[in-house]
Backbone as a chain_set.jsonl record, in Angstrom:
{"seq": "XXXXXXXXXXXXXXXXXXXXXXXXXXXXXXXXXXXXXXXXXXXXXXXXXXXXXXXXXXXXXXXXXXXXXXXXXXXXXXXXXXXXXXXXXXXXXXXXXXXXXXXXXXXXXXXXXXXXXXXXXXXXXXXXXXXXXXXXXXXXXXXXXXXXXXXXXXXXXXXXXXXXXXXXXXXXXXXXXXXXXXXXXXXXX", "coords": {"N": [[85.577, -173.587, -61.958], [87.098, -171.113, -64.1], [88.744, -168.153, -63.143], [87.384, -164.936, -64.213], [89.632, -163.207, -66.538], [90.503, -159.71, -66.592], [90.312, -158.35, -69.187], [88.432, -160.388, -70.356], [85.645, -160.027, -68.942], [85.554, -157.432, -69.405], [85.21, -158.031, -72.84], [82.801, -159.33, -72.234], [80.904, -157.56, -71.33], [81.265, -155.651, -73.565], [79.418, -157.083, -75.253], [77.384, -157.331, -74.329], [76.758, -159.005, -72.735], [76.089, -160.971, -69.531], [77.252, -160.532, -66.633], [75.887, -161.183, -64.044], [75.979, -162.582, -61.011], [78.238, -163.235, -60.568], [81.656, -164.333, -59.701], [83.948, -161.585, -59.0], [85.721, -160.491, -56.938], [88.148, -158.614, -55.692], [89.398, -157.781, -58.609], [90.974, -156.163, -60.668], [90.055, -153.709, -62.62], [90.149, -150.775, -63.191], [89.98, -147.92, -64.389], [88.404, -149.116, -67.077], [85.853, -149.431, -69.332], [82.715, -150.07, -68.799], [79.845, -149.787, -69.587], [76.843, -149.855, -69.012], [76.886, -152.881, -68.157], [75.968, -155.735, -66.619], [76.108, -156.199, -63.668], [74.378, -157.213, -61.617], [74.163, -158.9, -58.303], [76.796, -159.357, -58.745], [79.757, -160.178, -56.829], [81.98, -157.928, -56.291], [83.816, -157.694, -54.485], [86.775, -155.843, -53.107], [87.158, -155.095, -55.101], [89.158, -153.211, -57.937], [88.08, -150.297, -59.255], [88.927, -147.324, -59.735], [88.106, -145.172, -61.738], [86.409, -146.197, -63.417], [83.888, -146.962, -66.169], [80.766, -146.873, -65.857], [78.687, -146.648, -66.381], [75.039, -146.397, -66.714], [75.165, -149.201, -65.478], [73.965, -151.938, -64.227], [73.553, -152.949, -61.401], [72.607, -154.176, -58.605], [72.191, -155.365, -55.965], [74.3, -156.352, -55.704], [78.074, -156.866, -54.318], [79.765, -154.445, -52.904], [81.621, -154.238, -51.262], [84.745, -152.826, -49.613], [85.219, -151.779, -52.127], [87.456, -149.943, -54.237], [86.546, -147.249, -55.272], [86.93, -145.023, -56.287], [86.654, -141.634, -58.396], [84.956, -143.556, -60.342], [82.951, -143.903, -62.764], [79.136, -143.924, -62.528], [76.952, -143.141, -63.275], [73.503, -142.993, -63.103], [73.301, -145.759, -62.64], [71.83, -148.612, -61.371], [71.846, -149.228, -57.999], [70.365, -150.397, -56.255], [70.209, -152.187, -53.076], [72.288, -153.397, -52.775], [75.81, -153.733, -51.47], [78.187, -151.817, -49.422], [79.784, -151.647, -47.498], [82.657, -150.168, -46.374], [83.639, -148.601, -48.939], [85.291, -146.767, -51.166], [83.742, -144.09, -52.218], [84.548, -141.605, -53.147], [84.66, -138.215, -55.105], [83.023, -139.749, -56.847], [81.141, -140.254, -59.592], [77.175, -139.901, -59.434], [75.367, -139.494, -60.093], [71.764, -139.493, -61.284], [71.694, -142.206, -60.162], [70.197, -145.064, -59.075], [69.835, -145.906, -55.416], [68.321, -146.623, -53.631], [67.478, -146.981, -50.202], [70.469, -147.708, -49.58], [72.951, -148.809, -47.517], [75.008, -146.516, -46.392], [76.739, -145.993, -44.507], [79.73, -143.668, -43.0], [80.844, -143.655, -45.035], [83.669, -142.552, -47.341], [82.573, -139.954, -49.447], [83.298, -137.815, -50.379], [83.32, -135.035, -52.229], [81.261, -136.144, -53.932], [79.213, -136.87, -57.042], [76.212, -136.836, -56.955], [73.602, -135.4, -58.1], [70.278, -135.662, -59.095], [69.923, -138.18, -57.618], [68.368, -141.186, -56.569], [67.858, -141.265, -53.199], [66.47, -142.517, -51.592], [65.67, -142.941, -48.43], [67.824, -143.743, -47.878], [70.87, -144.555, -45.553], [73.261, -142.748, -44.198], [74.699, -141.913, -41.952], [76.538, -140.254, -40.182], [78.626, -139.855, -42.522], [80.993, -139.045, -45.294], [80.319, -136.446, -46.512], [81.133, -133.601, -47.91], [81.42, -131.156, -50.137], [80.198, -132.599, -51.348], [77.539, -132.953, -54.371], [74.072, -132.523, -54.438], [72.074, -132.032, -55.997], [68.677, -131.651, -56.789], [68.191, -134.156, -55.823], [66.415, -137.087, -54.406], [65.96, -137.148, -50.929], [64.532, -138.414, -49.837], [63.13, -139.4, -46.26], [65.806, -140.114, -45.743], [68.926, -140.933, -43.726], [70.95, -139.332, -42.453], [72.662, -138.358, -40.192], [74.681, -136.948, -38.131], [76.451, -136.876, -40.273], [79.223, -135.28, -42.195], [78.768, -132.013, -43.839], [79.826, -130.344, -44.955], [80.511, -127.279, -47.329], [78.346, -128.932, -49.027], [76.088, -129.152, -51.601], [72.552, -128.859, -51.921], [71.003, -128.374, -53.253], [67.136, -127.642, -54.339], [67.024, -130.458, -53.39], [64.32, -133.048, -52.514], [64.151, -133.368, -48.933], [61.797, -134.491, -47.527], [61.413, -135.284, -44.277], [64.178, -136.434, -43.872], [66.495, -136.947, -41.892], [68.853, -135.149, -39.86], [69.994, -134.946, -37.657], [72.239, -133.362, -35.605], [74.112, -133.238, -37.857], [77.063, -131.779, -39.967], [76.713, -128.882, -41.081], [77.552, -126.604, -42.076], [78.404, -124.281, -44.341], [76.678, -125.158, -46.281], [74.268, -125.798, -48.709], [71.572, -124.949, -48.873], [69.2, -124.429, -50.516], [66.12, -124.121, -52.011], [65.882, -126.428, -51.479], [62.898, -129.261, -50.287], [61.931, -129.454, -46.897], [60.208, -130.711, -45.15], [59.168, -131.545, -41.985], [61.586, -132.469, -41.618], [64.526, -133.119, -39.6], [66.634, -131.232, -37.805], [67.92, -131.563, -35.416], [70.636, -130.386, -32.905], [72.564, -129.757, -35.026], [75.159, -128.902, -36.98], [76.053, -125.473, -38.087]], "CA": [[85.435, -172.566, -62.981], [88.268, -170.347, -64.403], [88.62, -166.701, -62.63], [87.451, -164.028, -65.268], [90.68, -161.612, -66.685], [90.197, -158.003, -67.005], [89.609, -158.763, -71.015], [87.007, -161.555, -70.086], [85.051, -159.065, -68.343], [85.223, -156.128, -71.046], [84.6, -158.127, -73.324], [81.279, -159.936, -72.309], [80.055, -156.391, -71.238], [80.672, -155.363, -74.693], [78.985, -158.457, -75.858], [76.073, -157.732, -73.487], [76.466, -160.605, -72.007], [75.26, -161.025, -68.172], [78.226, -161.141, -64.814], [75.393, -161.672, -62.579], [76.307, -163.568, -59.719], [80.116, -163.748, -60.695], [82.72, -163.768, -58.271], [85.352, -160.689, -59.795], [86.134, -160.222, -55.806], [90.002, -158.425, -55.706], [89.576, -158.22, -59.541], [91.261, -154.62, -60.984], [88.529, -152.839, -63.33], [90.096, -149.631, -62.716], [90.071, -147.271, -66.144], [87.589, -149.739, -68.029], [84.375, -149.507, -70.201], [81.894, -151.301, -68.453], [79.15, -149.236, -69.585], [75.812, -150.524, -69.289], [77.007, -153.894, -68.19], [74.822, -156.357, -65.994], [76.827, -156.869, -62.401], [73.361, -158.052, -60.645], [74.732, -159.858, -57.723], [78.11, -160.308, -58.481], [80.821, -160.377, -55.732], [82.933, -157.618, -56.198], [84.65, -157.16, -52.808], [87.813, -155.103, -52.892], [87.664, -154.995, -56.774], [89.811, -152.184, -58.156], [87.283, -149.375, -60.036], [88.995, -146.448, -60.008], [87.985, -144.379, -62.656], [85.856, -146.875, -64.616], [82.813, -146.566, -66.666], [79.591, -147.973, -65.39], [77.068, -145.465, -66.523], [73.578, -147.594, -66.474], [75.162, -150.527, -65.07], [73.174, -153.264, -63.025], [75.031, -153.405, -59.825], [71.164, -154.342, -57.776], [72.339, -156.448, -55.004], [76.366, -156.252, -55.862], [78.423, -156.614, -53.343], [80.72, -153.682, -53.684], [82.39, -153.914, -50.155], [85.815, -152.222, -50.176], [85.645, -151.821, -53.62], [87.747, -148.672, -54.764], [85.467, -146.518, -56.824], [87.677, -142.832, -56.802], [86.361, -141.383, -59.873], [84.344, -144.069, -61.696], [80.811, -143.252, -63.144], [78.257, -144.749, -62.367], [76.228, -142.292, -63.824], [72.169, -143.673, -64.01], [73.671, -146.967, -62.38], [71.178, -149.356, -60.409], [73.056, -149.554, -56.927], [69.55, -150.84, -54.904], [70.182, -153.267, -52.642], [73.923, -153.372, -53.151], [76.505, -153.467, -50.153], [79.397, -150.789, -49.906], [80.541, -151.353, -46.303], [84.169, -150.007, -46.021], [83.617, -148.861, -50.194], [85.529, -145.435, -51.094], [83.287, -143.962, -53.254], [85.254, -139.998, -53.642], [84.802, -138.335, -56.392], [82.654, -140.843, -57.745], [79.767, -139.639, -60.329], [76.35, -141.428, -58.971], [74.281, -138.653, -61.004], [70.936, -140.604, -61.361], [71.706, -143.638, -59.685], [69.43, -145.676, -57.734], [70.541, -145.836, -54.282], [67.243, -146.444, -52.625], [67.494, -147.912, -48.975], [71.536, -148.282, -49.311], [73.318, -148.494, -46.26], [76.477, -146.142, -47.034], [76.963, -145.455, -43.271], [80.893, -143.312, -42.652], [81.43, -144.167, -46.301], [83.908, -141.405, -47.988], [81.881, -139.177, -50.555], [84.111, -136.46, -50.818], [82.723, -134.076, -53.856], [80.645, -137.012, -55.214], [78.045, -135.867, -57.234], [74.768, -137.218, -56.681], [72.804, -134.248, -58.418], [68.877, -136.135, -58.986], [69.996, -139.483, -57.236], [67.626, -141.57, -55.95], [68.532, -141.607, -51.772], [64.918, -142.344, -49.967], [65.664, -144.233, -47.047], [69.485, -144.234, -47.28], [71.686, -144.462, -44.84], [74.656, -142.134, -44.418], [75.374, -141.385, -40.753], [78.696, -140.187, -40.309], [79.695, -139.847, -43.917], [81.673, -137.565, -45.454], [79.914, -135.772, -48.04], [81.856, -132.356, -47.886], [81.613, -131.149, -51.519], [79.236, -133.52, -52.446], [76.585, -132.101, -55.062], [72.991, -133.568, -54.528], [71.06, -131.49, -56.482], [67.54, -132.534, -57.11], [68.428, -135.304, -55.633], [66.091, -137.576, -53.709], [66.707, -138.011, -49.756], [62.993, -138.492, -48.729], [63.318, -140.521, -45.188], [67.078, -140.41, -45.423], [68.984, -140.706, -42.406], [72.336, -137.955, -42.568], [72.871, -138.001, -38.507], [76.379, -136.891, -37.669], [77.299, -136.655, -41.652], [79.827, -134.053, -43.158], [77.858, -131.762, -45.617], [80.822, -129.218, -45.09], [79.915, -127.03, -48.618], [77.983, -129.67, -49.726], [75.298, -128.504, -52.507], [71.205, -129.611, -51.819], [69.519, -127.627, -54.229], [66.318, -128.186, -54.592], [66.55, -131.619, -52.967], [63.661, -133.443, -51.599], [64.959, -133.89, -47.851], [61.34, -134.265, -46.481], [61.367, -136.5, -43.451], [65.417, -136.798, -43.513], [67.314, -136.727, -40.342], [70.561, -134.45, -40.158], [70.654, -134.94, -36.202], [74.157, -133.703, -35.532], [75.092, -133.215, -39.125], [77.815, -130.407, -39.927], [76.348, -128.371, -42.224], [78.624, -125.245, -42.247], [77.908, -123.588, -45.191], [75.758, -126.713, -47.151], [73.585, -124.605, -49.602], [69.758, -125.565, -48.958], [68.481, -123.083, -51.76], [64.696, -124.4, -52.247], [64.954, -127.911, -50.593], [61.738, -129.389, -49.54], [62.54, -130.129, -45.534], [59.311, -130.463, -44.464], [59.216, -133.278, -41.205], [63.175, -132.657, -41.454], [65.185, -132.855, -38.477], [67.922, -130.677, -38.028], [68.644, -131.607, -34.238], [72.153, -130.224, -32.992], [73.785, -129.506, -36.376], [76.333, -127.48, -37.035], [75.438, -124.757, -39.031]], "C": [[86.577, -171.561, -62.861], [87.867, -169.059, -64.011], [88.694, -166.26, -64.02], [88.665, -163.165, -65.514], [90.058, -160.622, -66.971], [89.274, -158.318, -68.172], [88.494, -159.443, -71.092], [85.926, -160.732, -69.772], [84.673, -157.982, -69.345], [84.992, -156.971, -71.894], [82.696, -158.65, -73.163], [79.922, -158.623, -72.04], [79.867, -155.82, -72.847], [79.849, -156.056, -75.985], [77.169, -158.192, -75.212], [75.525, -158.258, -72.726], [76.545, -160.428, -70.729], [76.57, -161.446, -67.486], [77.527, -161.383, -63.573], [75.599, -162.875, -61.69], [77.917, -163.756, -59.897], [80.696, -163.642, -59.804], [83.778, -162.828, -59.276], [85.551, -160.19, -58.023], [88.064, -159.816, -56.257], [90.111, -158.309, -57.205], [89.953, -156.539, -59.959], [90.807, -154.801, -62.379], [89.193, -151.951, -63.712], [90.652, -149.255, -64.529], [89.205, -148.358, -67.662], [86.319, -149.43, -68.692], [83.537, -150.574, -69.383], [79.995, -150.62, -68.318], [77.956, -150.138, -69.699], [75.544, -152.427, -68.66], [76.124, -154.863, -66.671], [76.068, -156.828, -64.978], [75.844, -157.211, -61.472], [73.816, -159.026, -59.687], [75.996, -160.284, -57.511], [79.133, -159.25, -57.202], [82.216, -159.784, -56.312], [83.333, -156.782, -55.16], [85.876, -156.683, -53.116], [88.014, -155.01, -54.543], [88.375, -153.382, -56.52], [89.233, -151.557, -59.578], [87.641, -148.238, -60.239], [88.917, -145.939, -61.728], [86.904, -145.214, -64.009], [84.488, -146.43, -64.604], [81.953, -147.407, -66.346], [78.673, -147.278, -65.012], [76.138, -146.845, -66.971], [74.078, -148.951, -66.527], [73.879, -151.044, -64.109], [74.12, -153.767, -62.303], [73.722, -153.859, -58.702], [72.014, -155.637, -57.166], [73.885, -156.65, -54.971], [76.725, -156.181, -54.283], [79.707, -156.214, -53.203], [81.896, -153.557, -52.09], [83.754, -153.949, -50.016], [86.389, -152.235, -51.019], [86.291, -150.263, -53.716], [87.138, -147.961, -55.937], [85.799, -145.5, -56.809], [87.565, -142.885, -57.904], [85.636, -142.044, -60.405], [82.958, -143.05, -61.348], [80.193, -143.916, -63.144], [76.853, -143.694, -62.525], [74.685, -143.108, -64.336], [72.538, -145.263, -63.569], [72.7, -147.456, -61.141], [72.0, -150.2, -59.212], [71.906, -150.286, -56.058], [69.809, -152.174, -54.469], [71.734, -153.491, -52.667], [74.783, -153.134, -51.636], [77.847, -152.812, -50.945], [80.113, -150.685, -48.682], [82.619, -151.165, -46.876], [84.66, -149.567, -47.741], [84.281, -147.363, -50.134], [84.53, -144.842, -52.576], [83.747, -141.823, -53.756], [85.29, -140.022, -55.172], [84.307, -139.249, -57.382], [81.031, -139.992, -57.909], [78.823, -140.741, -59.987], [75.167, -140.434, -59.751], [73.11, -139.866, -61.557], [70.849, -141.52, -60.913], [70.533, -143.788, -58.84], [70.183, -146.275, -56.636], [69.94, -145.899, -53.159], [67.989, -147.44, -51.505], [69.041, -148.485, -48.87], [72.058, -147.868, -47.787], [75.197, -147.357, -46.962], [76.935, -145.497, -46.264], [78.557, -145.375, -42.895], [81.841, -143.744, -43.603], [82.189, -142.679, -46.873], [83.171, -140.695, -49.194], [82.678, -137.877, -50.936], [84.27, -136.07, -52.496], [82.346, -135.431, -54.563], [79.637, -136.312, -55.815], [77.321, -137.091, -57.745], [73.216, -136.447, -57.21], [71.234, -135.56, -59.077], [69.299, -137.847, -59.002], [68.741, -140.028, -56.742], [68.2, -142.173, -54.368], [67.573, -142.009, -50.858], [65.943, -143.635, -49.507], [66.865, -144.658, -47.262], [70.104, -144.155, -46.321], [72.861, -143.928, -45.113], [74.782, -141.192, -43.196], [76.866, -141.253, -41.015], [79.203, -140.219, -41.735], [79.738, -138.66, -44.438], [81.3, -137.356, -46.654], [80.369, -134.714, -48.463], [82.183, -132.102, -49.257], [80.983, -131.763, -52.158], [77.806, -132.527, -53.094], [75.109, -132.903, -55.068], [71.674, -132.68, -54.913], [69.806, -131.541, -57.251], [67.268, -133.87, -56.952], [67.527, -135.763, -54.416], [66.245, -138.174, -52.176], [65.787, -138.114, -49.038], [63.327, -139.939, -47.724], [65.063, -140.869, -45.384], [67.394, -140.113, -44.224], [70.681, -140.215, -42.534], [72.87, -137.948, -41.1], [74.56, -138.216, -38.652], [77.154, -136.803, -39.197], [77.89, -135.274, -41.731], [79.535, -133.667, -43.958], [78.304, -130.406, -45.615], [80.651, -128.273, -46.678], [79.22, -128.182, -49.847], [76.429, -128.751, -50.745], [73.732, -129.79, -52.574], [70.628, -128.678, -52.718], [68.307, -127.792, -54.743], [65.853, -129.962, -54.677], [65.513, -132.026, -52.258], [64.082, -134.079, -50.298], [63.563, -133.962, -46.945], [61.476, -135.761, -45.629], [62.726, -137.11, -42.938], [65.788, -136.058, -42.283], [68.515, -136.197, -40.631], [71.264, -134.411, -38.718], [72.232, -134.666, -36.267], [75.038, -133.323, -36.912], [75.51, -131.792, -39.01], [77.148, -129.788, -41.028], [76.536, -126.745, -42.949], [78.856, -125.296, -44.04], [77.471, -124.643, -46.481], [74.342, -125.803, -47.924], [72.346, -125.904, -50.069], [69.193, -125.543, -50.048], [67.152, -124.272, -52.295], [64.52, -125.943, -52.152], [64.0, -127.97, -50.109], [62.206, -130.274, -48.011], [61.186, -129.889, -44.491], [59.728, -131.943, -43.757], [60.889, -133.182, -40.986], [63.823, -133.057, -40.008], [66.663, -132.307, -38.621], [68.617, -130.804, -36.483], [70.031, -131.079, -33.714], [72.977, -130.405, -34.306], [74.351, -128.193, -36.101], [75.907, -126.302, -38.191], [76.72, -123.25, -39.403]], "O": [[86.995, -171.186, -61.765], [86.764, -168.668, -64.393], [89.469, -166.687, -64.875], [88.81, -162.286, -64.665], [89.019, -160.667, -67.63], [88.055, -158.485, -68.218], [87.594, -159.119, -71.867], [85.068, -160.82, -70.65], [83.598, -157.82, -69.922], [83.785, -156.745, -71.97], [81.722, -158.336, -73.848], [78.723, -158.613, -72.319], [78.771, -155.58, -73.355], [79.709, -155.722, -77.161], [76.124, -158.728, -75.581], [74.431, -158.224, -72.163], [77.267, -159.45, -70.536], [77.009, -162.578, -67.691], [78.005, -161.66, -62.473], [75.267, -164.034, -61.938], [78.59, -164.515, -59.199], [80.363, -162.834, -58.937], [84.344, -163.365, -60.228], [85.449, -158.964, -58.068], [88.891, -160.491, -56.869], [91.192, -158.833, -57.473], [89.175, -155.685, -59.534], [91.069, -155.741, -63.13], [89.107, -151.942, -64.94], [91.281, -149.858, -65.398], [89.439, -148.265, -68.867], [85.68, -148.914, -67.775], [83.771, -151.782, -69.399], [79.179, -150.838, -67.423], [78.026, -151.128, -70.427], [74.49, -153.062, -68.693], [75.772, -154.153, -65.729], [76.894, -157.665, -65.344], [76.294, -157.558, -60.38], [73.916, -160.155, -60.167], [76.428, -161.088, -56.685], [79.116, -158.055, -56.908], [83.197, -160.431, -56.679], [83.23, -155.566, -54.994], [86.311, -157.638, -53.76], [89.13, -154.851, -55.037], [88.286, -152.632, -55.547], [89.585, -151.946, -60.691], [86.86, -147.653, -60.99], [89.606, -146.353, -62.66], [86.752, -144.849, -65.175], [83.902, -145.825, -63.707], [82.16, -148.615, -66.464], [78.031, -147.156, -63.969], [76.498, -147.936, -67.413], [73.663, -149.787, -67.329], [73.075, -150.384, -63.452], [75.045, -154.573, -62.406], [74.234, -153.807, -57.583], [72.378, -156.635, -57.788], [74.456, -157.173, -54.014], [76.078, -155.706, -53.35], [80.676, -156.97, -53.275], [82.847, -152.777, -52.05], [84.242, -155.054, -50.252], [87.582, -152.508, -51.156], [85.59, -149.366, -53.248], [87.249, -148.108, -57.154], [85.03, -144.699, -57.341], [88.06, -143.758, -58.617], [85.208, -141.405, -61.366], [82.4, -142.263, -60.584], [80.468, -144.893, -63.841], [75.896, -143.701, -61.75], [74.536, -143.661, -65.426], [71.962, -146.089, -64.278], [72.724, -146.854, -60.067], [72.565, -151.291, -59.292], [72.358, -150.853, -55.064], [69.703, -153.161, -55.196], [71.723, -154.557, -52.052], [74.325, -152.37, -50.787], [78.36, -152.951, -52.055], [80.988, -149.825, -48.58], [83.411, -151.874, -47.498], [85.769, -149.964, -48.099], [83.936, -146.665, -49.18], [84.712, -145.215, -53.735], [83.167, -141.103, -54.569], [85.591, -140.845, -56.037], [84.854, -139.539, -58.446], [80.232, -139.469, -57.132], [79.069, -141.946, -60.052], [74.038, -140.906, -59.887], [73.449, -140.91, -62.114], [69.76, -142.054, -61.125], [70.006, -142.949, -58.109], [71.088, -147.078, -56.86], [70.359, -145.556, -52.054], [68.785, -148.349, -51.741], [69.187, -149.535, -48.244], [71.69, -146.917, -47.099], [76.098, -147.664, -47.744], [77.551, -144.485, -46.598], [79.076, -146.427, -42.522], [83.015, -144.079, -43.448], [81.472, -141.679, -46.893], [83.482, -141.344, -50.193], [82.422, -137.118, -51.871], [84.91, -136.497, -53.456], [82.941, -135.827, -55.566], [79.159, -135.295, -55.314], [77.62, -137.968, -58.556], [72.082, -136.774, -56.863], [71.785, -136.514, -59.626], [69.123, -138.617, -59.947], [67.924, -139.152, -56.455], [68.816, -143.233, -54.261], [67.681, -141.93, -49.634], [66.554, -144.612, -49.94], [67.169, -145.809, -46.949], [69.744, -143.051, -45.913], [73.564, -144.353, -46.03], [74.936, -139.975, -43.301], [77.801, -141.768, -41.629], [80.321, -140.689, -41.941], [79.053, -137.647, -44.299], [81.743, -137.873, -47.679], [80.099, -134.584, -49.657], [83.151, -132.707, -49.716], [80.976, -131.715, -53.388], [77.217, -131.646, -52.468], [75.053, -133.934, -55.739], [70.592, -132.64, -54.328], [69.932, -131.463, -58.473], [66.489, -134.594, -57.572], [67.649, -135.097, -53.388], [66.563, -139.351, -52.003], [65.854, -137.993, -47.815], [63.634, -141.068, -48.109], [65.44, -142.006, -45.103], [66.725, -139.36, -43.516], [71.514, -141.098, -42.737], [73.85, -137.205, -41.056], [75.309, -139.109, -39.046], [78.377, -136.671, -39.237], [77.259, -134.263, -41.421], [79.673, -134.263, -45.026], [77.649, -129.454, -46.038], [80.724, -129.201, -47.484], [79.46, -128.266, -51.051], [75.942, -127.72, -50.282], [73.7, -130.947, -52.994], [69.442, -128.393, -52.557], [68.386, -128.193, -55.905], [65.037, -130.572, -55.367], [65.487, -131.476, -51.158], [64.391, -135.269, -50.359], [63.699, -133.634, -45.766], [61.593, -136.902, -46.076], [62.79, -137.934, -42.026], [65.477, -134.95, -41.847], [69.225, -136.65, -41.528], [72.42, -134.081, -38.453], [73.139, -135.354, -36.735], [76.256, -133.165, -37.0], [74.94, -130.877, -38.416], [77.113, -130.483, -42.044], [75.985, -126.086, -43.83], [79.362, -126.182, -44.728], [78.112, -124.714, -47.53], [73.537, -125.22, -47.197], [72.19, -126.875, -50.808], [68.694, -126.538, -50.574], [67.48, -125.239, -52.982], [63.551, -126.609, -52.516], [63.702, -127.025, -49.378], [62.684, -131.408, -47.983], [61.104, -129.201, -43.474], [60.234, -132.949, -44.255], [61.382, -133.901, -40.116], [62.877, -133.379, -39.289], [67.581, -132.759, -39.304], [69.7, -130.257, -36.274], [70.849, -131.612, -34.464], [73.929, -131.171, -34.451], [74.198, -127.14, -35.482], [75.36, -126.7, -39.219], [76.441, -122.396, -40.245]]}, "num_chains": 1, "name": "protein.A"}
């Protein structure tokens, strides 16, 4: 079977039409429309996303591992189940996303915004959220240990039951998080 081009790709998204399970591995995306479009499964490893559109995509089970995502949107995008080892996701809009139970452990986040994500039971030791905005955003049973949340913004996030063991959290603006069960072990504050 013939590797999809760029065009192949945009179009079948604007067609509607289904990339689940595709291989677009190494495939450059970056500045595209791919709004809404069904990536269920598919195999994009080191694809090139900067800046693309993929507000309420289906990315459930994707396998986004060192995919470049600086800047896209993924705004309302179904990430559960999805791998991101070694994924840059800076500057990348995840506003709404589902993101339950991802592992996104010493992944860059720098100023993503996450404002009412869904994060229970994510993983994000060691990652650099510094600037990231997660306001109203879900991190019930998340695990934060040793993360950068250098002016990061929780406002009125549910953080009960999340772990921050260790996390920096020099000047990370709580303002009416629920942190009941929390752990704030050795953080920086």
């Amino acid at each position: 079977m013939e590797a999809l081009t760029r065009e192949d790709v945009m179009k079948k998204v604007e067609k509607g039409e289904s990339l689940s399970g595709q291989n677009l591995s190494h495939a450059d995306l970056s500045y595209s429309n791919l709004k809404k479009g069904n990536f269920s499964g598919a195999n994009l490893k080191g694809a090139h996303l900067q800046n693309a559109n993929l507000e309420d995509a289906n990315l459930k089970g994707a396998d986004l591992g060192s995919a470049f995502l600086f800047g896209a949107n993924l705004r309302g995008a179904n990430l559960e189940g999805a791998l991101f080892e070694g994924t840059n996701l800076q500057d990348t809009n995840l506003e709404r996303a589902n993101l339950k139970g991802v592992d996104l452990r010493k992944l860059s986040l720098f100023g993503a915004q996450l404002d009412e994500a869904n994060l229970e039971g994510v993983l994000l030791c060691e990652a650099k959220l510094k600037r990231a905005s997660m306001v109203n955003a879900n991190l019930k049973g998340a695990d934060l240990s040793g993360a950068h949340l250098q002016r990061a913004v929780l406002k009125n996030a549910n953080c009960t039951g999340t772990i921050f063991r260790g996390a920096n959290l020099t000047n990370t603006d709580l303002t009416g998080a629920k942190t009941e069960k929390a752990d704030f072990t050795d953080c920086v504050k």
